[in-house]
C-alpha positions in Angstrom: 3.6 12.9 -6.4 5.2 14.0 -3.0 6.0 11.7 -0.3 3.9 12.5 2.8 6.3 13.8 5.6 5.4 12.0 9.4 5.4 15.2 12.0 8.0 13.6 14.0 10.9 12.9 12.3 12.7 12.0 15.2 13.7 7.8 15.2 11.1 7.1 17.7 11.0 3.1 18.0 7.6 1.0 17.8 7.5 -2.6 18.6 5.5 -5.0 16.8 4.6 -9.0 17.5 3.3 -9.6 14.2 2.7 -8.3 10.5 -0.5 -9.4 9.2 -0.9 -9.2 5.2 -4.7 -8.4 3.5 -4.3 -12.1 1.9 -4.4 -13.5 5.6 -0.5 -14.5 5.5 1.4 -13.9 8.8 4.9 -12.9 8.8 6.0 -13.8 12.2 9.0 -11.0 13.3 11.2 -11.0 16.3 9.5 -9.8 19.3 10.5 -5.8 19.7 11.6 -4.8 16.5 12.3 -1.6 15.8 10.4 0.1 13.6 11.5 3.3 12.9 10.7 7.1 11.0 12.9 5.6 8.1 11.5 2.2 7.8 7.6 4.1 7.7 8.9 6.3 4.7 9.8 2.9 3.1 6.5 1.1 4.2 4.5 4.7 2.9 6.3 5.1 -0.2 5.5 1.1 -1.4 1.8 1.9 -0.3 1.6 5.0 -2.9 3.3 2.6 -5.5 0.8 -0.3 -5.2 -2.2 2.6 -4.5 -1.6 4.1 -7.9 -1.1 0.7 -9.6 -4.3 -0.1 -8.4 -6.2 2.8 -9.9 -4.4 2.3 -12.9 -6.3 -1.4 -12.7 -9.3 0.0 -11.9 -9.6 2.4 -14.7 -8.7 -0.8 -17.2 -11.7 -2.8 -15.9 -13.6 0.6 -16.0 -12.9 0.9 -19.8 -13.1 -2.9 -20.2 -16.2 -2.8 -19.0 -17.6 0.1 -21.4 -16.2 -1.2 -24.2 -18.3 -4.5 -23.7 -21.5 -2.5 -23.7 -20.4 -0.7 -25.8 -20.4 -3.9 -28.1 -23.6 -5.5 -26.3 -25.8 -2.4 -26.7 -24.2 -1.5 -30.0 
């Protein structure tokens, strides 16, 4: 799997107030942090990682789920 490549790959410098996780936690950051081209590959790289672990889940529940009416219909 290749590693999707940002078109500019220049440091250019983001600020942020505040990362918000999917669970609802807040990690409170120092006001204008840099966040930079190499910090994204980082960020995009531990997306792919937990996206294909994911499907991998998903296709366990998927065969789970067969094999139980599998039994129930069987």
């Amino acid at each position: 799997m290749s590693t999707p490549q940002p078109e500019d790959v220049d440091s250019e410098v983001h600020e942020l107030d505040e990362i918000v996780t999917t669970t609802g936690d807040v990690d409170v950051v120092e006001e204008e942090t840099h966040f930079t081209s190499a910090s994204a590959h980082v960020l995009i790289r531990e997306i792919m990682v937990c996206n294909r672990d994911l499907e991998k889940i998903k296709e366990n529940i998927n065969d789970v789920q067969q094999k139980m009416k599998n039994i129930f219909d069987g």
